[in-house]
C-alpha positions as CSV (number, residue, x, y, z in Angstrom):
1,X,-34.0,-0.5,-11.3
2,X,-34.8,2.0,-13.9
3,X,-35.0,-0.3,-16.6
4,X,-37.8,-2.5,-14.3
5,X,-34.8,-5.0,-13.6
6,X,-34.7,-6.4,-10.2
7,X,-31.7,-6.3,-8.2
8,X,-31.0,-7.5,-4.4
9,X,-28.3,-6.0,-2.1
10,X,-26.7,-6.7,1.0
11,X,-28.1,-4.0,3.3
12,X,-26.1,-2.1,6.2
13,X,-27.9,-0.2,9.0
14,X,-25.9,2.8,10.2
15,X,-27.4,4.9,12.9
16,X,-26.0,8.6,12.6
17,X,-26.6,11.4,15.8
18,X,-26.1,14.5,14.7
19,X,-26.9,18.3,15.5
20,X,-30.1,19.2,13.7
21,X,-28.0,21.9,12.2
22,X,-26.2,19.7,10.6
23,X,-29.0,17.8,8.5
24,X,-27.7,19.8,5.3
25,X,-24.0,17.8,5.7
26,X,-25.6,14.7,6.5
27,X,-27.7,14.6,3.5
28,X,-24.7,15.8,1.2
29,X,-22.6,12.9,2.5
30,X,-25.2,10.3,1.7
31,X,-25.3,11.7,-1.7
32,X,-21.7,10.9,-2.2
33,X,-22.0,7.9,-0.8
34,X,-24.7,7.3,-3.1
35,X,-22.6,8.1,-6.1
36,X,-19.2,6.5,-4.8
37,X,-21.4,2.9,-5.0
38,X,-23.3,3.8,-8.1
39,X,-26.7,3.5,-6.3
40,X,-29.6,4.7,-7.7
41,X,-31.0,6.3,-4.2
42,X,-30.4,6.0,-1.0
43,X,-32.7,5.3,1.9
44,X,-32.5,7.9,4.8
45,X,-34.8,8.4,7.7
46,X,-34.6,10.8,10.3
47,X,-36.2,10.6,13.6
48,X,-36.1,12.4,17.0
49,X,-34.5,11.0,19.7
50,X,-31.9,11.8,22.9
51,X,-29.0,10.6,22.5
52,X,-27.3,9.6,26.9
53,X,-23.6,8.2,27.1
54,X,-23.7,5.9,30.0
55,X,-20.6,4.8,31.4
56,X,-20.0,1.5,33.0
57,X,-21.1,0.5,36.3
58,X,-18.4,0.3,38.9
59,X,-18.8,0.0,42.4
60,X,-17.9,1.2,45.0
C-alpha cells in the first residue's frame, strides 16, 4: 500500500483476446475496473498469441 501497509487479495486470472487495435479500450476498461474496486493498480500483461476455435470431434 501507499502508506507501506501490507494487504493480501484474492486474485482472479482473466485471459482477454482482443484486436491489437483495440489495446487503447482494453486498457481504459481495466482502469475502470481499477477504480470501481478501489485498487491502487492493476496488473496487465500483454502477450502475442493465435487465438483457433476448435470444435468438437464427431465422427463420422
Amino acid at each position: 500500500m501507499k502508506d507501506g501497509s501490507k494487504q493480501t487479495d484474492v486474485l482472479e486470472e482473466v485471459w482477454v483476446a482482443f484486436e491489437e487495435g483495440d489495446q487503447p479500450a482494453l486498457r481504459e476498461l481495466v482502469a475502470r475496473f481499477c477504480s470501481l474496486l478501489g485498487q491502487e493498480a492493476m496488473y496487465l500483461e500483454f502477450t502475442a498469441s493465435e487465438i483457433e476455435l476448435i470444435p468438437p470431434y464427431e465422427e463420422s
